[in-house]
BAKOLLUM-178181 format. One record per residue: residue number from 1; residue in three letters; x negated, y negated, z negated of N, C-alpha, C, O in turn. Coordinates in steps of 0.001 Angstrom, whole numbers, m for minus. Last residue first. Layout:
// BAKOLLUM-178181
   k   r    n_xx    n_yy    n_zz   ca_xx   ca_yy   ca_zz    c_xx    c_yy    c_zz    o_xx    o_yy    o_zz
 NUM ALA       X       Y       Z       X       Y       Z       X       Y       Z       X       Y       Z
...
END
This chain:
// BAKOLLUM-178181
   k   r    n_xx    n_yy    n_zz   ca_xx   ca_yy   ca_zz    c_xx    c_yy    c_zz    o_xx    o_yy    o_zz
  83 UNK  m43584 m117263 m113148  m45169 m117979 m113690  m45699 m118152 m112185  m46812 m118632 m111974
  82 UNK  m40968 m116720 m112588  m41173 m117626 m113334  m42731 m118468 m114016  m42986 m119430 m114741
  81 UNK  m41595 m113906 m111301  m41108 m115605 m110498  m41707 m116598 m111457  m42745 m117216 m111219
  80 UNK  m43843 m111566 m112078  m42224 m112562 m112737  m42415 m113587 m112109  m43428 m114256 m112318
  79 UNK  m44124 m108289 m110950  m44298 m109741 m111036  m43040 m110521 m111010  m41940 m110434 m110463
  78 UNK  m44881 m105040 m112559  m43462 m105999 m112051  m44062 m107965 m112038  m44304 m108645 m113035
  77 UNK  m47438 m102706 m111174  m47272 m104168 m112064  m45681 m104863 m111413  m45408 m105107 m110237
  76 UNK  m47960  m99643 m111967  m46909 m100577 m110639  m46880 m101513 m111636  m46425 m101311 m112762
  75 UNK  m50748  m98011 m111247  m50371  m98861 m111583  m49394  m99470 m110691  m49480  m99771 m109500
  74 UNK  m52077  m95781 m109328  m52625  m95856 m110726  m51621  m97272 m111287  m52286  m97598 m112270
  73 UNK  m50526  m93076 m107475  m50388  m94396 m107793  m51292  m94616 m109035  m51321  m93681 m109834
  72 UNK  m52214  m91211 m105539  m52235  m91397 m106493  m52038  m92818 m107001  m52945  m93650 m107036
  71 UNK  m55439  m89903 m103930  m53421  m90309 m103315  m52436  m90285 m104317  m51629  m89366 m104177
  70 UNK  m57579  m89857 m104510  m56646  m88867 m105227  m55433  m88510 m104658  m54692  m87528 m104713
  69 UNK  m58035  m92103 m102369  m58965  m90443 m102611  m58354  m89787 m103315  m58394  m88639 m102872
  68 UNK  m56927  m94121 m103130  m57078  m93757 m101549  m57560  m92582 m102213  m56552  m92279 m102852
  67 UNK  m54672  m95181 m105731  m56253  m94628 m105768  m56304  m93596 m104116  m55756  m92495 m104049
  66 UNK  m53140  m98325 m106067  m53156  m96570 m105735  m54328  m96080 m105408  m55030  m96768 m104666
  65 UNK  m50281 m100412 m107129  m52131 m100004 m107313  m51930  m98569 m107280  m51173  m97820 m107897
  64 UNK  m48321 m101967 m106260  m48292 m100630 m106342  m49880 m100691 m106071  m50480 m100959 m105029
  63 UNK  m46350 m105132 m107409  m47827 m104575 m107314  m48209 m103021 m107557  m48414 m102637 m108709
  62 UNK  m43137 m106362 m107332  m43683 m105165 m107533  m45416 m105462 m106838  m45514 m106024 m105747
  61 UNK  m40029 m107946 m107910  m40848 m107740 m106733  m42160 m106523 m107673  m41767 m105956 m108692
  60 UNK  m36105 m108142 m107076  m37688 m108064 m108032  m38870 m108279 m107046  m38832 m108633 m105868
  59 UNK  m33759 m108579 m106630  m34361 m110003 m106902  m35846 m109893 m107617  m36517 m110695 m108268
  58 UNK  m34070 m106578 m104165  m32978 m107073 m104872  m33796 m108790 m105326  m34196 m109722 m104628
  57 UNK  m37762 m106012 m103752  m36268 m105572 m103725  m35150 m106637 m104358  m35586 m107533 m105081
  56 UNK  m40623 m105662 m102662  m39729 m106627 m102706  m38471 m105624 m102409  m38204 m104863 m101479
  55 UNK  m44389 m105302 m102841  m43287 m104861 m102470  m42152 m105394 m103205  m42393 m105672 m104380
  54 UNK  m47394 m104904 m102319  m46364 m105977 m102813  m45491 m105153 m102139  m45708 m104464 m101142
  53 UNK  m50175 m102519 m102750  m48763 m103163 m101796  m48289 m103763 m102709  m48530 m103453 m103875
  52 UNK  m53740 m101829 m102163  m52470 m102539 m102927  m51479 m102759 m102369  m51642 m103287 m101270
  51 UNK  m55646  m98778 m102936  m54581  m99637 m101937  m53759 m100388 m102840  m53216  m99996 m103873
  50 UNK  m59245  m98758 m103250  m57805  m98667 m103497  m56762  m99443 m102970  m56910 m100606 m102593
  49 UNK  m62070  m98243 m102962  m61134  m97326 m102361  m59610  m97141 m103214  m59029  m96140 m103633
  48 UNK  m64056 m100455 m104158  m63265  m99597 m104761  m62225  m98315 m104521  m61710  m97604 m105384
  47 UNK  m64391 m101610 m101646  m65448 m100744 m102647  m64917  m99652 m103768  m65254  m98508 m104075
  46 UNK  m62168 m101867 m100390  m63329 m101248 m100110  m64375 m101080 m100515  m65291 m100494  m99939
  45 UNK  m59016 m102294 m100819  m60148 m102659 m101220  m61559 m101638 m101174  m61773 m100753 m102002
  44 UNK  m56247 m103533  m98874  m57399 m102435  m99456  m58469 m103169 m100154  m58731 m104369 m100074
  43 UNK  m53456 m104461  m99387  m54430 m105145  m99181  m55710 m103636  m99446  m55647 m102923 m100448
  42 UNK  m49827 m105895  m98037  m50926 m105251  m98496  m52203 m105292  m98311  m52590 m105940  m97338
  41 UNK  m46267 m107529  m99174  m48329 m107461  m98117  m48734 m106159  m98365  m47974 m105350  m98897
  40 UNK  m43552 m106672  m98530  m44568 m107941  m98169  m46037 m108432  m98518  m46677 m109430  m98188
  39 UNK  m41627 m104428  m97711  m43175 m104618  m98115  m43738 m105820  m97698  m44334 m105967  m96631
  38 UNK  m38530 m103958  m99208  m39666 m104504  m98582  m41047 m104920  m98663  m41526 m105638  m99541
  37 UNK  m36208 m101347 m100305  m37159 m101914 m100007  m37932 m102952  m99269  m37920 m102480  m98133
  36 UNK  m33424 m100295  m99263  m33522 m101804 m100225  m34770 m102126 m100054  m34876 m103267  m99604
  35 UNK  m34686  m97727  m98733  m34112  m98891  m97311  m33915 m100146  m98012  m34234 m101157  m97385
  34 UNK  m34677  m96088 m101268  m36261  m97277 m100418  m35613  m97913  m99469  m36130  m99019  m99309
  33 UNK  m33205  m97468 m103843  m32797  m96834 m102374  m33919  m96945 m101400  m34014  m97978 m100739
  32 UNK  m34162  m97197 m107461  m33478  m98407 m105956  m33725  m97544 m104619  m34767  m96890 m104647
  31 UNK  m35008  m97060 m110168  m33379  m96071 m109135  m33215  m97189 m108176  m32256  m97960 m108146
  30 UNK  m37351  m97559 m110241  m36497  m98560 m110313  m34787  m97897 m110035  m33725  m98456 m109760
  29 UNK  m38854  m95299 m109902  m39332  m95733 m111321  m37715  m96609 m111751  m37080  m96540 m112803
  28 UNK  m38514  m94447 m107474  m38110  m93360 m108510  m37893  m94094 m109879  m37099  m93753 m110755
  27 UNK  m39154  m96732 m105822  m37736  m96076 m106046  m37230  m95126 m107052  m36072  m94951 m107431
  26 UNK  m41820  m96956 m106548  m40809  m98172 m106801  m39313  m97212 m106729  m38545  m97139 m107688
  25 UNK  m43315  m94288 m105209  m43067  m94559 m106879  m42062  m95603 m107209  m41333  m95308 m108155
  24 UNK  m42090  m94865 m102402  m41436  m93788 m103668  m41572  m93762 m104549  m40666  m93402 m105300
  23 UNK  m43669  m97178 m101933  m41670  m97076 m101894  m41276  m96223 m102803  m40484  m96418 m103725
  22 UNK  m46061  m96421 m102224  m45543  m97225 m103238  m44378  m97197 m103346  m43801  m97184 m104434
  21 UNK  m46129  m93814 m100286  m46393  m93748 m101421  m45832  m95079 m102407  m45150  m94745 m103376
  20 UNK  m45288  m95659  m98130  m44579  m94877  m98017  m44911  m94659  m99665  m44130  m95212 m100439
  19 UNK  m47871  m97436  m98415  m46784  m97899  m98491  m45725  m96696  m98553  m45032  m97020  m99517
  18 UNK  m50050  m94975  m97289  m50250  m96209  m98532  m48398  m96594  m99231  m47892  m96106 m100243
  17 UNK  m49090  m94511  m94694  m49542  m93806  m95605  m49377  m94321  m97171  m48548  m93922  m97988
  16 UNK  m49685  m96994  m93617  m48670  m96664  m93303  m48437  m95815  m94806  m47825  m96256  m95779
  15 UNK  m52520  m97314  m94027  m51868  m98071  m94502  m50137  m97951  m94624  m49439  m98572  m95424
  14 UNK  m54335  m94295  m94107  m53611  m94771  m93063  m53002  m96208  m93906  m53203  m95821  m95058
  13 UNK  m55305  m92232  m95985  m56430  m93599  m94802  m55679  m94586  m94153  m56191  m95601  m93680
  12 UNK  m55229  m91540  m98507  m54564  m92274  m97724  m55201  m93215  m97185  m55557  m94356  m97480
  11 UNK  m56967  m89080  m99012  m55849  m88764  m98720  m54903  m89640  m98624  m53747  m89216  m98610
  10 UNK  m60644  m89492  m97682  m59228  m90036  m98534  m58035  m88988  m97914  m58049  m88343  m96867
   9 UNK  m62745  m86722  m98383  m61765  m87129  m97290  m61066  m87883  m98216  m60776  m87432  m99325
   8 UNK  m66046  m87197  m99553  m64451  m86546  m99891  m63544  m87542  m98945  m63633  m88764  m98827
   7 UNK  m68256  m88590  m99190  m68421  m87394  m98653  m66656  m86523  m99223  m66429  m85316  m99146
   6 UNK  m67774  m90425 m101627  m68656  m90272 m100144  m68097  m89445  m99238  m67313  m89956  m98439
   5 UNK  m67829  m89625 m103827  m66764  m89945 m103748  m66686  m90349 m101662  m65772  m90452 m100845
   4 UNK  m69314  m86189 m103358  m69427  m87265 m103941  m68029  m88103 m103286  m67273  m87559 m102481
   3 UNK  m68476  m82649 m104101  m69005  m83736 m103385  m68746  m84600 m103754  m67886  m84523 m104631
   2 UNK  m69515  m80559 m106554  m68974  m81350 m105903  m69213  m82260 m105239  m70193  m82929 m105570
   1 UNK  m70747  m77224 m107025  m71104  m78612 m106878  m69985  m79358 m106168  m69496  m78808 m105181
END
């Protein structure tokens, strides 16, 4: 039997936690240096148990959707200035 989504430890409680994970998917995906990195927000969501970071390089920027309980990016959206 498994336990419920309840009763399972996240494997990113920390926000710190969270962000370290988006740097490295953004760096692997983008070949960019995480010290280029910056994190300009983040946001949980508590029903859903998922972490969001903005994150900011060079002239891009980035939405790292991550699943707190798997520890697990589910989505890096690139956001365009232009809209």
């Amino acid at each position: 039997m498994n336990p419920g989504i309840g009763l399972m430890k996240r494997r990113l409680e920390k926000e710190k936690d969270a962000v370290s994970l988006a740097v490295s998917g953004i760096a692997k995906k983008y070949n960019v240096q995480p010290s280029e990195i910056s994190t300009l927000e983040t946001k949980y969501h508590d029903d859903a148990g998922d972490w969001y970071v903005a994150l900011g390089w060079n002239d891009k920027k980035a939405i790292v959707k991550m699943d707190s309980v798997l520890g697990t990016i589910s989505d890096i959206s690139e956001i365009d200035e232009d809209t």
